[in-house]
C-alpha positions as CSV (number, residue, x, y, z in Angstrom):
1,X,-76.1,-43.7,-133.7
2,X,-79.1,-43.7,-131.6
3,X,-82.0,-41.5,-130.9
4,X,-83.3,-41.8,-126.6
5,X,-86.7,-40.7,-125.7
6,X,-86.9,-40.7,-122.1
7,X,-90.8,-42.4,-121.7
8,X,-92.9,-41.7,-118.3
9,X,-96.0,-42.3,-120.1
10,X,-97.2,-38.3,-120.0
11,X,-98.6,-36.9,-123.2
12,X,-95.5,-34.9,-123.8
13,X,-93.1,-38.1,-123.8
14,X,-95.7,-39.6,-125.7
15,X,-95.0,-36.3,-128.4
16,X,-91.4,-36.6,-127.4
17,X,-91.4,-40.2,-128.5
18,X,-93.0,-39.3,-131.7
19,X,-90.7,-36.6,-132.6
20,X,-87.5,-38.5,-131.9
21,X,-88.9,-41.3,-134.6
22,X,-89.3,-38.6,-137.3
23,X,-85.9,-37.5,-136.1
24,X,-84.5,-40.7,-136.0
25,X,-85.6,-42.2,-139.6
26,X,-84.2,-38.6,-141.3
27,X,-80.6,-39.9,-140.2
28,X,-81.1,-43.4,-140.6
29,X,-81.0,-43.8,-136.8
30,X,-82.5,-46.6,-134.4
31,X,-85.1,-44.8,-131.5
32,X,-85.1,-45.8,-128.0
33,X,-87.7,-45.4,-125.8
34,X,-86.1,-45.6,-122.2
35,X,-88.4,-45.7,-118.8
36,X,-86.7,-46.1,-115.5
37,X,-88.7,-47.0,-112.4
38,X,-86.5,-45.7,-109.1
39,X,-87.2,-47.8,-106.2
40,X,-89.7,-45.5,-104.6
41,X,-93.2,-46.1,-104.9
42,X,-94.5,-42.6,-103.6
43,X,-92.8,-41.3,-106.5
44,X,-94.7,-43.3,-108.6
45,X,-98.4,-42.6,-106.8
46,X,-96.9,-38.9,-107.8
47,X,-96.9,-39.7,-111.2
48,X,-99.9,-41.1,-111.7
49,X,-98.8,-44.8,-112.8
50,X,-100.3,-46.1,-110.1
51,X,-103.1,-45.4,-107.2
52,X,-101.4,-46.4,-104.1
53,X,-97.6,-47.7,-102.7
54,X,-99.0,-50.9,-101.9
55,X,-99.9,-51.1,-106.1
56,X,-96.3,-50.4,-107.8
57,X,-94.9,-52.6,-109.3
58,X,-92.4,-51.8,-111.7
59,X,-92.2,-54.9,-113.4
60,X,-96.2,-54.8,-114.7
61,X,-95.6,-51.2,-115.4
62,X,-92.8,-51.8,-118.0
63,X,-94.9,-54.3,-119.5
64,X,-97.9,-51.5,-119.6
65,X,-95.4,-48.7,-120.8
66,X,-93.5,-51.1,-123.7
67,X,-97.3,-51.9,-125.2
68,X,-98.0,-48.1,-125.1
69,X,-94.8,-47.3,-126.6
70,X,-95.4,-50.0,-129.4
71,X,-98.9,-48.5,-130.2
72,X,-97.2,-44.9,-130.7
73,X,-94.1,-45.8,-132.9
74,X,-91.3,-48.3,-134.0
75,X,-88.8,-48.4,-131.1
76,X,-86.7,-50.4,-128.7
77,X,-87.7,-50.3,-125.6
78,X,-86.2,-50.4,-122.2
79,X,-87.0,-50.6,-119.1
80,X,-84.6,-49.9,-116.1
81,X,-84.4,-49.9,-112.5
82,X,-82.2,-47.1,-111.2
83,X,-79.0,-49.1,-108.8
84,X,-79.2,-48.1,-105.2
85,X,-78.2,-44.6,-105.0
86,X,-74.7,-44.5,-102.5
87,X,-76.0,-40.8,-102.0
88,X,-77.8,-40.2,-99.1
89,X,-79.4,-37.5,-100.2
90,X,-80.2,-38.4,-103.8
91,X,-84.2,-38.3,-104.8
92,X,-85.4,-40.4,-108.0
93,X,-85.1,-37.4,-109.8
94,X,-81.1,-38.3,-109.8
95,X,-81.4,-41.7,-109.6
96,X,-83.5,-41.2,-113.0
97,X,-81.5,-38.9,-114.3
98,X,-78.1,-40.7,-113.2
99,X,-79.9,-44.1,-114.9
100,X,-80.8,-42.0,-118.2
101,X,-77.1,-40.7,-118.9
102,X,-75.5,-44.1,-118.6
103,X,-77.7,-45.5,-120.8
104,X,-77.3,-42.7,-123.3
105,X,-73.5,-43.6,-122.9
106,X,-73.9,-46.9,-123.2
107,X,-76.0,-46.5,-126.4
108,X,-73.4,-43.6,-127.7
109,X,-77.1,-41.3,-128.6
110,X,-76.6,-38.2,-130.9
111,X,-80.1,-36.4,-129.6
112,X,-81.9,-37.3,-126.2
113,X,-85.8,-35.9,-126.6
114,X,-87.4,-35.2,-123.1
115,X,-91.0,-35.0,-122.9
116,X,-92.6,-34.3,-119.4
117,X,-95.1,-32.6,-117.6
118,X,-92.3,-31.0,-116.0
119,X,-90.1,-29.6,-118.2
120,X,-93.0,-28.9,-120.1
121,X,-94.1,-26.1,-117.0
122,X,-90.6,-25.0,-116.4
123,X,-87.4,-24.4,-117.3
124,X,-85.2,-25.8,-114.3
125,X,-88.0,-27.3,-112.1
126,X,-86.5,-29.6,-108.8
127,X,-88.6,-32.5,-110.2
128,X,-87.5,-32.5,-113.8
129,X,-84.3,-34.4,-115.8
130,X,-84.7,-31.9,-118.5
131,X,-82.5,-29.4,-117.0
132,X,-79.3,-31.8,-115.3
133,X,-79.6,-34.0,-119.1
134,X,-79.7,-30.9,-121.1
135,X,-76.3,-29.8,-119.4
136,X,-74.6,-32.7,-120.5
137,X,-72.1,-31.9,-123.8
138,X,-71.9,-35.7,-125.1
139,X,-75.4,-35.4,-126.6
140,X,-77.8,-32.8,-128.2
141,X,-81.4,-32.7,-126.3
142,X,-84.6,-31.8,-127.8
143,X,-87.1,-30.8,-124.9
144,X,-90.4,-30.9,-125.9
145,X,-92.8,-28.2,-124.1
146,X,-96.1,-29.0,-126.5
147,X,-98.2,-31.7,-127.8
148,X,-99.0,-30.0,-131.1
């Protein structure tokens, strides 16, 4: 089985990352350290991981998060571009969200481990996959509210 750490580069999924590897070598089990970029660079100003719209791009910022997530622990790491949403309405939150679950499918994960600034704040803020991920029954999910 396989451990996912959703990674957007906050301190918490830098904690969330470093608890799923502790988790992960108790059971024997392969970490994965998942970021997904959604085709919307005003999200990404939001976020922090870049200054302006003009600046994204997601393929420099994989590289970026990947050497960050090898500093902090022994992982794979992925990096994914949400597909074009066929929902009108949908924000990157659900296209991030939508993206994380397939690949937990895909990878058949026993524990997702969710570090961000927002589910950190929170318990069921618009902006966070903590809450839409943690109602999911194929998986167990750790959400990690602290640093320490």
């Amino acid at each position: 089985m396989t451990v996912l750490a959703p990674f957007d580069g906050s301190e918490l999924a830098e904690t969330a990352l470093q608890r799923a590897e502790t988790f992960a070598d108790s059971r024997d089990e392969s970490v994965v350290a998942l970021t997904v970029f959604p085709d919307d660079p005003a999200f990404a100003v939001e976020r922090g991981w870049v200054d302006s719209p003009d600046s994204y791009e997601p393929e420099t910022l994989c590289e970026r998060f990947e050497h960050r997530v090898d500093e902090l622990v022994d992982a794979t790491y992925r990096c994914e571009t949400p597909d074009s949403s066929d929902v009108l309405t949908a924000t990157a939150t659900d296209d991030i969200t939508r993206t994380i679950r397939q690949v937990a499918a895909e990878l058949d994960v026993s524990v997702i481990f969710i570090g961000t600034e927002n589910a950190g704040r929170i318990s069921t803020p618009v902006t966070s996959v903590g809450s839409p991920l943690s109602k999911d029954p194929q998986y167990d999910v750790h959400i990690v509210r602290h640093t320490e």
